[in-house]
C-alpha positions in Angstrom: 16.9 11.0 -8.6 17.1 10.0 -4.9 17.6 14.2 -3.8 14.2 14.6 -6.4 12.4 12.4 -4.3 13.5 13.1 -1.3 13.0 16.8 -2.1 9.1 15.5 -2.8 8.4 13.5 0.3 9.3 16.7 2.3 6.9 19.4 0.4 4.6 16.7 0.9 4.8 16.5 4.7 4.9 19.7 4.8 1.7 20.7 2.7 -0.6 20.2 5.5 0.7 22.6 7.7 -0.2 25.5 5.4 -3.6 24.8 4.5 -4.7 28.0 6.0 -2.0 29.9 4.1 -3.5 28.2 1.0 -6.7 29.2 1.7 -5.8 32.7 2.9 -3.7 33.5 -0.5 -6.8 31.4 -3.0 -9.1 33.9 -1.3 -6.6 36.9 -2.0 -6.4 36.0 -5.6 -9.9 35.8 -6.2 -11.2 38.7 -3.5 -12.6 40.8 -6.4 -14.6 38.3 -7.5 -15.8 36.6 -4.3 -16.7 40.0 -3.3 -18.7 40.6 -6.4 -20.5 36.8 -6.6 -20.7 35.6 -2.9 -20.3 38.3 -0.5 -23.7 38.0 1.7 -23.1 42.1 1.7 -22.7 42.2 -2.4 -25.9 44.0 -2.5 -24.9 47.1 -0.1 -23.8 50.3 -1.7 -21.0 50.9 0.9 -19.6 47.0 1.4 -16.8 47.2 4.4 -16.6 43.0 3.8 -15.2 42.8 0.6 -15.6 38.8 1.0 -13.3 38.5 4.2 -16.7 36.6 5.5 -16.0 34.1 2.7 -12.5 34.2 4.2 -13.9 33.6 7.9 -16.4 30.7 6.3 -13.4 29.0 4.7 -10.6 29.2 7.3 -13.7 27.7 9.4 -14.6 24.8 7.2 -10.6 24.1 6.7 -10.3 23.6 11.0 -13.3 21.6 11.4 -12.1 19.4 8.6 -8.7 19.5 10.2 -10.3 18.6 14.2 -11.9 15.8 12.0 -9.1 14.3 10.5 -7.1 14.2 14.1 -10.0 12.8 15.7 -9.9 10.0 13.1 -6.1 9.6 13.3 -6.9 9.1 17.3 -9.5 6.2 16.7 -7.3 4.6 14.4 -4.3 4.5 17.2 -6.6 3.2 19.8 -7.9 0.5 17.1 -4.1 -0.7 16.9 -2.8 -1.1 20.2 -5.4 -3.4 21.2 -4.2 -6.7 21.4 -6.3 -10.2 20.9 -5.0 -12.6 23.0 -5.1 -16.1 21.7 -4.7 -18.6 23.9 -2.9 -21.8 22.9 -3.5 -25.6 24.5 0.3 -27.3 24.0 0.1 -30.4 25.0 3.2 -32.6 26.7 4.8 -35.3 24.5 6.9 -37.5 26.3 10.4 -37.5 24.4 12.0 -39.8 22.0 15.2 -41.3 23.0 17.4 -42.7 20.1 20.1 -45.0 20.2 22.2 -43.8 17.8 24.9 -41.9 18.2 24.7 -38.3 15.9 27.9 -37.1 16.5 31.8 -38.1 16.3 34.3 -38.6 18.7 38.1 -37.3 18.1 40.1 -40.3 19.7 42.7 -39.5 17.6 45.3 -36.4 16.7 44.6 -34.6 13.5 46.5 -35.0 10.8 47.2 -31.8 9.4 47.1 -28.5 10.2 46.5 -25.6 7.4 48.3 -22.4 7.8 47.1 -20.4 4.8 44.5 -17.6 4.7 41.6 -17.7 2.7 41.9 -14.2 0.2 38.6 -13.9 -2.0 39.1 -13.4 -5.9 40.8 -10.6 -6.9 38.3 -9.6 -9.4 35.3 -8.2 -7.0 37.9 -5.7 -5.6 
């Protein structure tokens, strides 16, 4: 499952880097017809286009859609590196002594000393 997915994630990064072979083989597969329906030069008797200027208008519209999306991936990464600085008033406290002692003193010698390991249960092993 995790190779599947992993398999995925990588045709998916890749994708975008061959829109214009996308493009390129959708207009290959449907030439004849774009050549029959769109071609500005359908109408001539001896048409040299055969749609490539479909082909032209489409590899076009795929860059300028392309230029867009990077310039729109450039504002975003201006938009997060700026940084609002907030500016905090702490104000001095003066400090609280206590008279109470928190912690205890070892006058005198322990009275044992334990030489054994700890081993964990033998049943997670």
């Amino acid at each position: 499952m995790k190779r599947l997915f992993v398999i995925f994630l990588s045709c998916m990064l890749l994708v975008p880097s061959f829109g214009s072979f996308f493009v390129y083989t959708s207009f290959k597969l449907n030439q004849e017809e774009i050549s029959k329906t769109i071609c500005v030069q359908r109408k001539m008797v001896f048409n040299t286009c055969n749609g490539r200027c479909e082909l032209q208008k489409s590899l076009k519209k795929y860059a300028d859609n392309e230029k867009r999306m990077q310039n729109n991936l450039k504002e975003k990464a201006e938009v997060i590196y700026i940084q609002a600085s907030i500016s905090n008033n702490f104000k001095l406290t003066a400090l609280i002594e206590s008279e109470a002692k928190n912690f205890a003193s070892f006058n005198k010698k322990p009275i044992g000393i334990a030489n054994s390991t700890f081993h964990p249960p033998s049943y997670f092993i």
